[in-house]
Backbone of each chain as nested JSON, in Angstrom:
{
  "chains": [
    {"id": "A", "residues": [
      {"number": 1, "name": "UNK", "atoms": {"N": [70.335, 135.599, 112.288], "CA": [70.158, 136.94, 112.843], "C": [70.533, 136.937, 114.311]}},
      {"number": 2, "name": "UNK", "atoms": {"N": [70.699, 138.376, 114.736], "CA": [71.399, 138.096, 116.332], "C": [71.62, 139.791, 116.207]}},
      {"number": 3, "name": "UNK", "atoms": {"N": [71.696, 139.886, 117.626], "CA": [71.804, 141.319, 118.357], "C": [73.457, 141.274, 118.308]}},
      {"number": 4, "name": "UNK", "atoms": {"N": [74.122, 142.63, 117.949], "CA": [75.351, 142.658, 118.467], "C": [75.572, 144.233, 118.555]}},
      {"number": 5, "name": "UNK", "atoms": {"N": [76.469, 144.043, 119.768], "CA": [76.858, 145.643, 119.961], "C": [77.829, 146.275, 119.253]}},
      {"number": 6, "name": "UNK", "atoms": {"N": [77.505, 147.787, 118.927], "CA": [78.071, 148.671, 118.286], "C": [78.634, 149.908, 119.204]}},
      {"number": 7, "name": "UNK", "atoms": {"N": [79.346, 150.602, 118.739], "CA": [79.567, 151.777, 119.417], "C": [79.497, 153.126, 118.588]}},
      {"number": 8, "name": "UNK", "atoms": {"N": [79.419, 153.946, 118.715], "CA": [79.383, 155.472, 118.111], "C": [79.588, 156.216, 119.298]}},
      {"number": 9, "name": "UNK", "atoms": {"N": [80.459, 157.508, 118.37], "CA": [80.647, 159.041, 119.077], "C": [79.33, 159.939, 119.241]}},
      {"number": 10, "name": "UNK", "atoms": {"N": [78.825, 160.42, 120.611], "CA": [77.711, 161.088, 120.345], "C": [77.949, 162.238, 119.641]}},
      {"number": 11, "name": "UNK", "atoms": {"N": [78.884, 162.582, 118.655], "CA": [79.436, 164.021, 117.725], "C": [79.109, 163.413, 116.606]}},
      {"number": 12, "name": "UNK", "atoms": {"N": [78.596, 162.224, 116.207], "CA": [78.759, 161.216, 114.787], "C": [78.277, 160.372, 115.013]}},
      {"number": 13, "name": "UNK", "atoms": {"N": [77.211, 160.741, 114.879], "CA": [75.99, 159.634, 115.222], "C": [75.817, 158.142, 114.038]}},
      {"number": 14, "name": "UNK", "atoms": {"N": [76.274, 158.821, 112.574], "CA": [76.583, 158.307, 111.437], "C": [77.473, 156.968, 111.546]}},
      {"number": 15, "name": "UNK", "atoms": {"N": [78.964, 157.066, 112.206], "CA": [79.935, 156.231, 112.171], "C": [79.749, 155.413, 113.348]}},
      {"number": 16, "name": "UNK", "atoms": {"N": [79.808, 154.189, 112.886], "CA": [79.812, 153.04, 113.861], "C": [81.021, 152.36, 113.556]}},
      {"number": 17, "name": "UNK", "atoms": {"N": [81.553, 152.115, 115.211], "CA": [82.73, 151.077, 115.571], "C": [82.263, 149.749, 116.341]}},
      {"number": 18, "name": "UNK", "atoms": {"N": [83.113, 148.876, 115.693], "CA": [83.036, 147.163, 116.399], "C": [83.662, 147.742, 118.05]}},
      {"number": 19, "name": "UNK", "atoms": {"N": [84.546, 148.215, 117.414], "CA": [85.382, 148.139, 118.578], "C": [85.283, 149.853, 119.558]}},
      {"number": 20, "name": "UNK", "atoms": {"N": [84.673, 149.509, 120.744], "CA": [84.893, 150.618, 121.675], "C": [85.997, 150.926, 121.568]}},
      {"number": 21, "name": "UNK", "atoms": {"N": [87.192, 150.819, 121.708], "CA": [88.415, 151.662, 121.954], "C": [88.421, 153.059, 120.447]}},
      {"number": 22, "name": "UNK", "atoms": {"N": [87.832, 152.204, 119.289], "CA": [87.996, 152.968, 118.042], "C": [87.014, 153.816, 118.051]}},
      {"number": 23, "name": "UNK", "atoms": {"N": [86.364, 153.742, 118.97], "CA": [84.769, 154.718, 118.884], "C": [85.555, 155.783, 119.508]}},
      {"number": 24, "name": "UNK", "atoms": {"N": [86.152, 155.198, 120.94], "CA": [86.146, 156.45, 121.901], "C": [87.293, 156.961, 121.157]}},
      {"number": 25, "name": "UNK", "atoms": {"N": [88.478, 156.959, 120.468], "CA": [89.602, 157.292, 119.835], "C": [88.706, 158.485, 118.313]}},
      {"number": 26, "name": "UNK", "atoms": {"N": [87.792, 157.915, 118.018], "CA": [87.243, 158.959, 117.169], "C": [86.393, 160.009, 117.593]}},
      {"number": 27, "name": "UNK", "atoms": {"N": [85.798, 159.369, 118.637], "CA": [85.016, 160.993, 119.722], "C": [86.517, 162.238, 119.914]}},
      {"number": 28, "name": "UNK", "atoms": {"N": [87.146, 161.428, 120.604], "CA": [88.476, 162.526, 121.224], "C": [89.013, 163.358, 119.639]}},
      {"number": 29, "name": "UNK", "atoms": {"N": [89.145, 162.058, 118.874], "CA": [89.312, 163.374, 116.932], "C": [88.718, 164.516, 117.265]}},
      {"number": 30, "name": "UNK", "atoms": {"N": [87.267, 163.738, 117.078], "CA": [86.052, 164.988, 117.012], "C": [86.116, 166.191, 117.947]}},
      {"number": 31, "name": "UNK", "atoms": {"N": [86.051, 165.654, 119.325], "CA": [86.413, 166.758, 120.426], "C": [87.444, 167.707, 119.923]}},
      {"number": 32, "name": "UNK", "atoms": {"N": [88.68, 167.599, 119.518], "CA": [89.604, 168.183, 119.274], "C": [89.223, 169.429, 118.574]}},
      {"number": 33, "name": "UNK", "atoms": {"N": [88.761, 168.578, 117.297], "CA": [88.735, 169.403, 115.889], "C": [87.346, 170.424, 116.151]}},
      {"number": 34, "name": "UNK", "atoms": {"N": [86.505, 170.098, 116.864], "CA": [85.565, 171.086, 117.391], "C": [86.278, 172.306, 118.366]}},
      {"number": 35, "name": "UNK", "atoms": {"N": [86.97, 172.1, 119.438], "CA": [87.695, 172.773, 120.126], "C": [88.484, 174.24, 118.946]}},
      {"number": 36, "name": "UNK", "atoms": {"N": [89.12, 173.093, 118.192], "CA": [90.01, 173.444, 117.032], "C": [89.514, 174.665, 116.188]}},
      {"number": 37, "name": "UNK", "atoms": {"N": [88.239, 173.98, 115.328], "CA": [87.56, 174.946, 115.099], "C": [87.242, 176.447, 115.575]}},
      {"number": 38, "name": "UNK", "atoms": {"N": [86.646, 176.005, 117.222], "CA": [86.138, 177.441, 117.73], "C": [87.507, 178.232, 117.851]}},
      {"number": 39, "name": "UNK", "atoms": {"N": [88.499, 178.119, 117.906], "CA": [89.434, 178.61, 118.311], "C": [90.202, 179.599, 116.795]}},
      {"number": 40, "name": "UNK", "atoms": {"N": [90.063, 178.618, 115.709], "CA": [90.527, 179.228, 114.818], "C": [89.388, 180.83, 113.819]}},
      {"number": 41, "name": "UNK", "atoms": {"N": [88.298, 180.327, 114.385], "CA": [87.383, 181.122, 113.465], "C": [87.401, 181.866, 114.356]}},
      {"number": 42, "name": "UNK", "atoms": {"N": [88.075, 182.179, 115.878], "CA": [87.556, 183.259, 116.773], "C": [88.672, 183.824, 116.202]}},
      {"number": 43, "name": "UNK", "atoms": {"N": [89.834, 183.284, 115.947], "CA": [91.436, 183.967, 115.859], "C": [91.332, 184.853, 113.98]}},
      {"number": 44, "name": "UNK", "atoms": {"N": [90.292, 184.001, 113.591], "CA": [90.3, 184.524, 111.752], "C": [89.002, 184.657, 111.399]}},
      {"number": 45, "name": "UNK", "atoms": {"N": [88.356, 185.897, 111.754], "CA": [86.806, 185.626, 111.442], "C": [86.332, 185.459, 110.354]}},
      {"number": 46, "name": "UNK", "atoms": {"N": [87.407, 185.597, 108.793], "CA": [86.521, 185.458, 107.772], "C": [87.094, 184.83, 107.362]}},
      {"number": 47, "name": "UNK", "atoms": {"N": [87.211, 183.593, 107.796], "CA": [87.235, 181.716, 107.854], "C": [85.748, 181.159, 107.756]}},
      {"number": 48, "name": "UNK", "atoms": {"N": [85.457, 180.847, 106.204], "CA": [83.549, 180.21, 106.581], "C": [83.589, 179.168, 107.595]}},
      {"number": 49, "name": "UNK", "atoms": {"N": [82.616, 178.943, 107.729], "CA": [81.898, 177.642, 108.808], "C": [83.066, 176.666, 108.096]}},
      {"number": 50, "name": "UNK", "atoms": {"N": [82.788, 176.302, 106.916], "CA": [83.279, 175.083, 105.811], "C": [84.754, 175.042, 106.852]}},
      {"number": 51, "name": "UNK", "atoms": {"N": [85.775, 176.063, 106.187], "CA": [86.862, 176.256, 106.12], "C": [87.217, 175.869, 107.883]}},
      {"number": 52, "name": "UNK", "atoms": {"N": [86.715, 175.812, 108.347], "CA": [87.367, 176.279, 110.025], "C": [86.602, 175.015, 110.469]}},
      {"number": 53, "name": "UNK", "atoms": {"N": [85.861, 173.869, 109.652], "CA": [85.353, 172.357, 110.238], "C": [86.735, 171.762, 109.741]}},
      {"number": 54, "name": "UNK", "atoms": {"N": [87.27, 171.777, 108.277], "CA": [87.848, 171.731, 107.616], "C": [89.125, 171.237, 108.272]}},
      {"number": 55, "name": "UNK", "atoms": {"N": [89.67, 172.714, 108.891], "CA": [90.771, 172.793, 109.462], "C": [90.683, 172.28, 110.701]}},
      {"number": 56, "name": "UNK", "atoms": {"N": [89.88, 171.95, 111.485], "CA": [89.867, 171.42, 112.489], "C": [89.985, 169.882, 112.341]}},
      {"number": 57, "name": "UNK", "atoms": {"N": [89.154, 169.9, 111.506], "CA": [89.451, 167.687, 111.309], "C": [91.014, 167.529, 111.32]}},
      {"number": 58, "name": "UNK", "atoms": {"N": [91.414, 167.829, 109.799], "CA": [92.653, 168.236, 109.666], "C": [93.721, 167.919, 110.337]}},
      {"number": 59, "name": "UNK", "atoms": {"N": [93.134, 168.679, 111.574], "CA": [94.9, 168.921, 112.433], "C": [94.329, 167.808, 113.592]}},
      {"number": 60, "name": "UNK", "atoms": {"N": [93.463, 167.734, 113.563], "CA": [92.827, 166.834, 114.886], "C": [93.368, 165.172, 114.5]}},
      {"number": 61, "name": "UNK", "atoms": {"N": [93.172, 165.398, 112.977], "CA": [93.63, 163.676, 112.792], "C": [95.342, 163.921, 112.7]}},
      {"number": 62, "name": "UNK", "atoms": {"N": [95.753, 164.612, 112.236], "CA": [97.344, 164.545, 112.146], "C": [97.877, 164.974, 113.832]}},
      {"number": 63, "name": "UNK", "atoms": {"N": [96.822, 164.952, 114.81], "CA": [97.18, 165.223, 116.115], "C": [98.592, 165.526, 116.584]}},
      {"number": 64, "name": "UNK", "atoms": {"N": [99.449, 164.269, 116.502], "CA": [100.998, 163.687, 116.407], "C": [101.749, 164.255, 115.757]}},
      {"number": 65, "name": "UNK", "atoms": {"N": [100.98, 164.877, 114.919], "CA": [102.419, 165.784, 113.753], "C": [102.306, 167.177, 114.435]}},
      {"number": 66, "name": "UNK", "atoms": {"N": [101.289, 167.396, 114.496], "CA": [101.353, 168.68, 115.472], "C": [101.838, 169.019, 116.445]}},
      {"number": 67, "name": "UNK", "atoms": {"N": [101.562, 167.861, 117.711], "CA": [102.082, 167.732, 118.51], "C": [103.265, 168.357, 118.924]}},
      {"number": 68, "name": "UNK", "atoms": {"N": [104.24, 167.557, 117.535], "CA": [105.562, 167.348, 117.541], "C": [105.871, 169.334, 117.173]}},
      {"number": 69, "name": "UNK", "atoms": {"N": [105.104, 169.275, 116.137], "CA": [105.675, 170.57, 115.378], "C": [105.621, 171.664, 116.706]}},
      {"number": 70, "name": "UNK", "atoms": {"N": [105.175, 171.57, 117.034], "CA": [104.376, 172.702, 118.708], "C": [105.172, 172.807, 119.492]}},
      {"number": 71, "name": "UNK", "atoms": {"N": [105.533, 171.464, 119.965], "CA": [106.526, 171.593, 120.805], "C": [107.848, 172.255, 120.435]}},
      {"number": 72, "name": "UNK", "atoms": {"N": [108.506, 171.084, 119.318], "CA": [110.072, 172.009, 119.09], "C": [110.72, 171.121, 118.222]}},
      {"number": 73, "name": "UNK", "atoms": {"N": [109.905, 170.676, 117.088], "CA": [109.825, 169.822, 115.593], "C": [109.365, 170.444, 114.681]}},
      {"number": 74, "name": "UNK", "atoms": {"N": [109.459, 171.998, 114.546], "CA": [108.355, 172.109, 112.991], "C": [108.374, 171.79, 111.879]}},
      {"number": 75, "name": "UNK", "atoms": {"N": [109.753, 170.474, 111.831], "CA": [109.85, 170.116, 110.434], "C": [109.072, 168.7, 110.313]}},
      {"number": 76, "name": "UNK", "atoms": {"N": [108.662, 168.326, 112.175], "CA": [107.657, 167.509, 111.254], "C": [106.476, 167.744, 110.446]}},
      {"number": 77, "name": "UNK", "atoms": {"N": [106.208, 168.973, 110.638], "CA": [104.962, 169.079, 109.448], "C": [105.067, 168.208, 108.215]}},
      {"number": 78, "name": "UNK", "atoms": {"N": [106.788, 168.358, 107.749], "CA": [107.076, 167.856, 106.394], "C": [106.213, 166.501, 106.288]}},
      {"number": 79, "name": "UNK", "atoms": {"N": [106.364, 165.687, 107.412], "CA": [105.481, 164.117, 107.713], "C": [103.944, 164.587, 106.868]}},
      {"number": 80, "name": "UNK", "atoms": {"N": [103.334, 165.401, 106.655], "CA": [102.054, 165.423, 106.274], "C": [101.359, 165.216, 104.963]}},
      {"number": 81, "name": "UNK", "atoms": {"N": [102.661, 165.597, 104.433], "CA": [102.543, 164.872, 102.693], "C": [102.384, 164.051, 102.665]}},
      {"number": 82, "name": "UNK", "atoms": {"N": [103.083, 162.847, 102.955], "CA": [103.026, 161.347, 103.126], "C": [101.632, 161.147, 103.297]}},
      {"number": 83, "name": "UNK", "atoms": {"N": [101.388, 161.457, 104.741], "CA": [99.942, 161.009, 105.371], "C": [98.571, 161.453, 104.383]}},
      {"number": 84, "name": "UNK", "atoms": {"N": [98.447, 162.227, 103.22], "CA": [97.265, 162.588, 102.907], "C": [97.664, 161.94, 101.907]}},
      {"number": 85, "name": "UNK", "atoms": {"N": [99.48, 162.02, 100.893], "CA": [99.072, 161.006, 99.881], "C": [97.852, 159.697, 100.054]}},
      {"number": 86, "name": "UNK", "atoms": {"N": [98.627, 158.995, 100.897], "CA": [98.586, 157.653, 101.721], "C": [96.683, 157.645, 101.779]}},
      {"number": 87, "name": "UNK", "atoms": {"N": [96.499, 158.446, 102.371], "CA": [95.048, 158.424, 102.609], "C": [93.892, 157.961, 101.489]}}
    ]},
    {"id": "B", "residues": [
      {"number": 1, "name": "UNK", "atoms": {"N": [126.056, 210.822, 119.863], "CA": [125.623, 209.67, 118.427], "C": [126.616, 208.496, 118.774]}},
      {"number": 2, "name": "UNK", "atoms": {"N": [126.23, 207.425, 118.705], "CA": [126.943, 206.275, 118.487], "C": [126.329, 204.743, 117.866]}},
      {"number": 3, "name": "UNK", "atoms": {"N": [127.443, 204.032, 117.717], "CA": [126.586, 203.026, 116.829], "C": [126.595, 202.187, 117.194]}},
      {"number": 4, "name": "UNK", "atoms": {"N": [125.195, 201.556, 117.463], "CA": [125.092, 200.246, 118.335], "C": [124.443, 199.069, 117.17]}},
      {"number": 5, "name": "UNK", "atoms": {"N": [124.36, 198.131, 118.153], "CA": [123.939, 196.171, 117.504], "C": [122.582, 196.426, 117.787]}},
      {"number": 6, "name": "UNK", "atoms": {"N": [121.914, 196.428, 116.82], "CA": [120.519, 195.682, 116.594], "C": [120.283, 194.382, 115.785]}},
      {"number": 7, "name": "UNK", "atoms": {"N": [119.079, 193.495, 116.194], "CA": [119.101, 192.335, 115.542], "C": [117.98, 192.169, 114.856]}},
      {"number": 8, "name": "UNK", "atoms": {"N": [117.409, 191.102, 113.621], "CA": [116.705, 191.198, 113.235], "C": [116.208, 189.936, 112.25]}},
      {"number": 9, "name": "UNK", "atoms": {"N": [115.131, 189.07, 112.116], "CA": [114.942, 188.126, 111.643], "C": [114.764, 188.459, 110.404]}},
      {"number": 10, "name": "UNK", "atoms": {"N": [115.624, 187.31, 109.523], "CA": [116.186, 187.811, 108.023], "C": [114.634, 187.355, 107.221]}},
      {"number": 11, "name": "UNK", "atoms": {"N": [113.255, 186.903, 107.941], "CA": [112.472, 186.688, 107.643], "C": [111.627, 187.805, 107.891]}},
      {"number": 12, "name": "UNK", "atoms": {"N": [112.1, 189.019, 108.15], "CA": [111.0, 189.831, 108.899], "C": [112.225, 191.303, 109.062]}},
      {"number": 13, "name": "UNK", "atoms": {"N": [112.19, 191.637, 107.677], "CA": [113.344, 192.886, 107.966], "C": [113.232, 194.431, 108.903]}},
      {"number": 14, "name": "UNK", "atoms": {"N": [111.798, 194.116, 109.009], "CA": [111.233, 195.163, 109.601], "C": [111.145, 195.626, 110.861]}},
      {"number": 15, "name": "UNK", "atoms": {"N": [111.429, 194.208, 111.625], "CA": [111.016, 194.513, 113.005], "C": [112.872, 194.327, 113.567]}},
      {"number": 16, "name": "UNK", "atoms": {"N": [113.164, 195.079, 114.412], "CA": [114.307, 195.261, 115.049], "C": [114.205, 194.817, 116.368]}},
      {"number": 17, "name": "UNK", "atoms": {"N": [115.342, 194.143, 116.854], "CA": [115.665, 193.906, 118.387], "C": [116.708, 194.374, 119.305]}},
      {"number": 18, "name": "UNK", "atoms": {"N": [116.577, 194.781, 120.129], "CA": [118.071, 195.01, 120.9], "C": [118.477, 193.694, 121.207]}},
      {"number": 19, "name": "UNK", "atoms": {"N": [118.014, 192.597, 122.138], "CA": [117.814, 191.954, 122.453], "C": [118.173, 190.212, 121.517]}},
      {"number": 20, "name": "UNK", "atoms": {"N": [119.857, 189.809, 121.26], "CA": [119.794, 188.775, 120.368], "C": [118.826, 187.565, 120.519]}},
      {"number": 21, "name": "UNK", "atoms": {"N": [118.217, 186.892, 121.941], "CA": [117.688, 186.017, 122.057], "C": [115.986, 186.4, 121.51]}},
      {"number": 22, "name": "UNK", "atoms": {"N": [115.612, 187.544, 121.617], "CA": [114.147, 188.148, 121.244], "C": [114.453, 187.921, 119.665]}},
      {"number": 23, "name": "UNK", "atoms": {"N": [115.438, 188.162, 119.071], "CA": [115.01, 188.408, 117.484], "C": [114.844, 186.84, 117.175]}},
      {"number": 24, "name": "UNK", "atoms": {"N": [115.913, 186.341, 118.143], "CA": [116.067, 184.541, 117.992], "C": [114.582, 183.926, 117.933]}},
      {"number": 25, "name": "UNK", "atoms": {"N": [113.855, 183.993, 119.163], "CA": [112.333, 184.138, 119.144], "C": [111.484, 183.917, 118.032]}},
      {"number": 26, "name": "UNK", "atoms": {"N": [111.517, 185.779, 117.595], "CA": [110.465, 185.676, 116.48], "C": [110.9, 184.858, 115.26]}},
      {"number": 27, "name": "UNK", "atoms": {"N": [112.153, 185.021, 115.098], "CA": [113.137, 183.995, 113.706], "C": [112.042, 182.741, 114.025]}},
      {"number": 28, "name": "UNK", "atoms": {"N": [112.256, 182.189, 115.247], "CA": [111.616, 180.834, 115.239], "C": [109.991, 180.886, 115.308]}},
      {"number": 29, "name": "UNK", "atoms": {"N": [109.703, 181.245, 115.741], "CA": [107.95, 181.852, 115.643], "C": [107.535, 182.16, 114.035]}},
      {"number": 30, "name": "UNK", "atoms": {"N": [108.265, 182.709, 113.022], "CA": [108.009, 183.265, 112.047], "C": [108.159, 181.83, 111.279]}},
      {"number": 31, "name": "UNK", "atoms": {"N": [109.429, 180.953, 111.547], "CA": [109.801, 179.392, 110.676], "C": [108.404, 178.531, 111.062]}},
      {"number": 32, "name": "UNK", "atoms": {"N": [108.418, 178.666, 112.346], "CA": [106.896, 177.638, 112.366], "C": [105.889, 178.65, 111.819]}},
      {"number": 33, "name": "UNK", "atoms": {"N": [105.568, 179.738, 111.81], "CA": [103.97, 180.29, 111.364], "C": [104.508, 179.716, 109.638]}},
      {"number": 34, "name": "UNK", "atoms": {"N": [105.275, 179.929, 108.865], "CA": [105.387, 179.699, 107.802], "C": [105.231, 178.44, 107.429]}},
      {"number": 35, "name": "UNK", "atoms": {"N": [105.461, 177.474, 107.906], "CA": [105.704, 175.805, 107.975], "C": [103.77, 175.495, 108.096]}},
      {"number": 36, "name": "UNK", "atoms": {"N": [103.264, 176.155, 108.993], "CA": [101.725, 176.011, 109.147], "C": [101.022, 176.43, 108.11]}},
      {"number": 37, "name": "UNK", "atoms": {"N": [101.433, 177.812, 107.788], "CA": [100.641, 178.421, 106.506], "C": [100.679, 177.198, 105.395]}},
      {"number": 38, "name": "UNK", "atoms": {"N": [102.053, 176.855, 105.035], "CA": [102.162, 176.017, 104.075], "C": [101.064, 174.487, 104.282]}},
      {"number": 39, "name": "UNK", "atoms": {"N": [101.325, 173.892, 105.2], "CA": [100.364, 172.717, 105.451], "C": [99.011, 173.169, 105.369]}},
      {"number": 40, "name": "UNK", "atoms": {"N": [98.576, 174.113, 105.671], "CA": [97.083, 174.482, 106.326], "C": [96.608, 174.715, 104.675]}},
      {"number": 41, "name": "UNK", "atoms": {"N": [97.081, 175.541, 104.03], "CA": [96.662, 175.748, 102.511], "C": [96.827, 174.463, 101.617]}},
      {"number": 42, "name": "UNK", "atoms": {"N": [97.361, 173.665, 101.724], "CA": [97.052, 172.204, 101.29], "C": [96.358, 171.338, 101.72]}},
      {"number": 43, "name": "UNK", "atoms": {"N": [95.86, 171.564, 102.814], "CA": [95.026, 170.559, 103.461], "C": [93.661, 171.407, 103.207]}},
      {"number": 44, "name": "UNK", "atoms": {"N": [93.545, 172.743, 103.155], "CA": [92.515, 173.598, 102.715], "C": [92.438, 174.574, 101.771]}},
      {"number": 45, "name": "UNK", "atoms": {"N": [92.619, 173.898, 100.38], "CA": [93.0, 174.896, 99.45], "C": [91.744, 176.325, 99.016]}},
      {"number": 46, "name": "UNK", "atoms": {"N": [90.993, 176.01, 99.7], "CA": [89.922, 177.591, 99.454], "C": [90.464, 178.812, 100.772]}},
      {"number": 47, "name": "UNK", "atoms": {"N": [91.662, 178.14, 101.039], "CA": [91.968, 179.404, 102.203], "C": [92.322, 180.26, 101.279]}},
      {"number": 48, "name": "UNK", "atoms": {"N": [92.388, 181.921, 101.571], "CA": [93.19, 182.619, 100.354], "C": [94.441, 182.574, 101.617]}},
      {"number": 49, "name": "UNK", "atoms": {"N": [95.45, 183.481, 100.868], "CA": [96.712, 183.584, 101.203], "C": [96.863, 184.492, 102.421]}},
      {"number": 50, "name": "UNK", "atoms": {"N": [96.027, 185.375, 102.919], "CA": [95.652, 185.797, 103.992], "C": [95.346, 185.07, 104.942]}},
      {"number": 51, "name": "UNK", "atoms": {"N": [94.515, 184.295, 104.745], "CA": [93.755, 183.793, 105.523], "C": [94.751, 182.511, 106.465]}},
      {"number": 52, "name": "UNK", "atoms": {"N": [95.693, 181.472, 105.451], "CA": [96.492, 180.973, 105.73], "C": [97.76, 181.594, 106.645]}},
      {"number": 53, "name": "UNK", "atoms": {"N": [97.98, 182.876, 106.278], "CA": [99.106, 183.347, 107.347], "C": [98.876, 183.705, 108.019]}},
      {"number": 54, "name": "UNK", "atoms": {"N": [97.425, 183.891, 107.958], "CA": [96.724, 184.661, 109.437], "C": [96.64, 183.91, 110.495]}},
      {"number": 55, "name": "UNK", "atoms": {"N": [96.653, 182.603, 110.124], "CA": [96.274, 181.241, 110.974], "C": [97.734, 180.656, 111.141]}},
      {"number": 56, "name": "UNK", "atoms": {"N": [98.682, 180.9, 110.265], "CA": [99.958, 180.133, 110.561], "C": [100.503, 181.408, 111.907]}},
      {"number": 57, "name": "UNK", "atoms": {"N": [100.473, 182.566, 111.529], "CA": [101.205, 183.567, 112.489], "C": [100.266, 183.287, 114.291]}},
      {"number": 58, "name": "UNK", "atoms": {"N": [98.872, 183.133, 113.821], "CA": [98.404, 183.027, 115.204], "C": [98.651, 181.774, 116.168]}},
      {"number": 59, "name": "UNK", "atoms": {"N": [98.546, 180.807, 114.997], "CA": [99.476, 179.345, 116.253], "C": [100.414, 179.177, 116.719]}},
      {"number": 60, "name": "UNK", "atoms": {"N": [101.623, 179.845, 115.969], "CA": [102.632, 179.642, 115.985], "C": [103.121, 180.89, 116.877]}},
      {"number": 61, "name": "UNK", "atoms": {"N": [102.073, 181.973, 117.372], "CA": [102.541, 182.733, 118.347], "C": [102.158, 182.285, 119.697]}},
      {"number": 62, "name": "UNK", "atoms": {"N": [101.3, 181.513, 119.309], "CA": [100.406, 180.727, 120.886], "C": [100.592, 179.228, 120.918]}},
      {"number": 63, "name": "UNK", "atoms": {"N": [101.991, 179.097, 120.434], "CA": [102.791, 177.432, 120.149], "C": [102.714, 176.458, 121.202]}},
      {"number": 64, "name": "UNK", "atoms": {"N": [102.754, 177.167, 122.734], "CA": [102.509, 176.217, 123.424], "C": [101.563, 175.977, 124.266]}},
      {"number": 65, "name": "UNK", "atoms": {"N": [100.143, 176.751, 123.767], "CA": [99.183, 176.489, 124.535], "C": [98.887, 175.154, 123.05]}},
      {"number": 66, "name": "UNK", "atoms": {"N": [98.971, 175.265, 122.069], "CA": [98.564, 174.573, 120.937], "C": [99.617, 173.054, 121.207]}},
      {"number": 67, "name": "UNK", "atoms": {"N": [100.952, 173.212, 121.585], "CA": [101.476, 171.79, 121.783], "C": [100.865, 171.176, 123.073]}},
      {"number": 68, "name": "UNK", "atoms": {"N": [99.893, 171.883, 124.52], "CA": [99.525, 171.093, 124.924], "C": [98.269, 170.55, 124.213]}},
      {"number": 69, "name": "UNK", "atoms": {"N": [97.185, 171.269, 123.495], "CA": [96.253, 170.541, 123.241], "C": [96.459, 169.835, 122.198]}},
      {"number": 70, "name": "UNK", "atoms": {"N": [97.506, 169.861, 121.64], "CA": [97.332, 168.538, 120.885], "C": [98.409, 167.586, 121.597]}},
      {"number": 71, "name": "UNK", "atoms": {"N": [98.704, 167.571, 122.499], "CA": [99.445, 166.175, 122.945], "C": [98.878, 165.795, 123.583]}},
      {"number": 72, "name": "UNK", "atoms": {"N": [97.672, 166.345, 124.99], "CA": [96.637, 165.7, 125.618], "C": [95.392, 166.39, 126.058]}},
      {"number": 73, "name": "UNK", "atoms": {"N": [96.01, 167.189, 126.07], "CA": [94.833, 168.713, 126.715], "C": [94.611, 169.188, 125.795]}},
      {"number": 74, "name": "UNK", "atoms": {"N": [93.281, 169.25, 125.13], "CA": [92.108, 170.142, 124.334], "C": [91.831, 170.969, 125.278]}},
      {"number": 75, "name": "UNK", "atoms": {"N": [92.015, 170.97, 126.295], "CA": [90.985, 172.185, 127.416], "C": [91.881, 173.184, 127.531]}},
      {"number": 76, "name": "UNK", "atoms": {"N": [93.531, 172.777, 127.307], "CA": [94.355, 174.459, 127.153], "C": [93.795, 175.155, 125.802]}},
      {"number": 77, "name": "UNK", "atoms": {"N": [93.18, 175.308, 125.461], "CA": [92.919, 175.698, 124.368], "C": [91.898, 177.426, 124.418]}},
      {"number": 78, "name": "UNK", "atoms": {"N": [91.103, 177.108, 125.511], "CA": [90.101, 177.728, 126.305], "C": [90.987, 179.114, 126.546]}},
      {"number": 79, "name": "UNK", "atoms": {"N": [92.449, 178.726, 126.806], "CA": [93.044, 180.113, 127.302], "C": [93.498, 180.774, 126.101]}},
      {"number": 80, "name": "UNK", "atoms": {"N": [93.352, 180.412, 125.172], "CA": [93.473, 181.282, 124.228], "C": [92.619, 182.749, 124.114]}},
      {"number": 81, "name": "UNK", "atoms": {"N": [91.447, 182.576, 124.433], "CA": [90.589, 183.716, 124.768], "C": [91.06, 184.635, 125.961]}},
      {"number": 82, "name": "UNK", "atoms": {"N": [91.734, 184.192, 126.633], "CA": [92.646, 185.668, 127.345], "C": [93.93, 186.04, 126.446]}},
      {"number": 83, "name": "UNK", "atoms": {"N": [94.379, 185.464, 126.117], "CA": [95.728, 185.935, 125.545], "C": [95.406, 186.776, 124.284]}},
      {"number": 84, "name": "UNK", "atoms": {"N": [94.252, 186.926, 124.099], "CA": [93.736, 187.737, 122.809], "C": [93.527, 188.778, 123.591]}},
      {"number": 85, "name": "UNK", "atoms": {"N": [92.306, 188.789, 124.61], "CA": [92.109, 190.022, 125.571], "C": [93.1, 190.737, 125.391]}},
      {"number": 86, "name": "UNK", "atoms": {"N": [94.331, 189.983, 125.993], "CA": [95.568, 190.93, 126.842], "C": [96.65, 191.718, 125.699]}},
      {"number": 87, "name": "UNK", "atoms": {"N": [96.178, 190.644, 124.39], "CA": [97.004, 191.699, 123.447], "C": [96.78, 193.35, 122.964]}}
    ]}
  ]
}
């Protein structure tokens, strides 16, 4: 037996990382997709709670595909099939 | 009477432009809101079909406050709440 340190997002109190860098990399997800959220259910109000956590994870983890699509790529969306097969 | 050039996105027969680079615009505004609708309803299939274009037309009109927060800035995101005001 032995003490060892862990890390967690204070948004996800649930998920524990070995590794700090992967903790703080899943807080900033979370941050996002919360941001994400408020933004979309203000823009679509009859989006449930569900639907608009949903969509916020979502785009928060495909961050990079978005990114791209936003700027002046919207065919990377196509990349997103892959990524949820895969998942 | 005379007959002039109007332009018009072959996605959107309705709305007219004087202006070739404006119709150019929405053409591209309308390819990404469509490209989003499509991802967003697969990644959340209880959206109805409203609800999905409602959310593809609104990002994809506010494309680059949305390509900064997802490339580093979550906090452009905040200005979305004026650009609703001002519409």
């Amino acid at each position: 037996m032995a003490v060892e340190v862990v890390y967690r997002s204070s948004r996800d109190l649930e998920r524990l990382f070995m590794d700090k860098a992967e903790a703080d990399r899943h807080d900033k997800m979370l941050e996002l997709a919360e941001l994400l959220t408020d933004v979309l259910q203000k823009a679509v109000p009859s989006l449930s709670e569900q639907q608009g956590e949903e969509l916020g994870i979502f785009m928060a983890k495909n961050r990079d595909i978005f990114a791209k699509a936003f700027k002046n790529q919207p065919d990377a969306l196509s990349e997103l099939g892959k990524d949820e097969a895969a998942e």
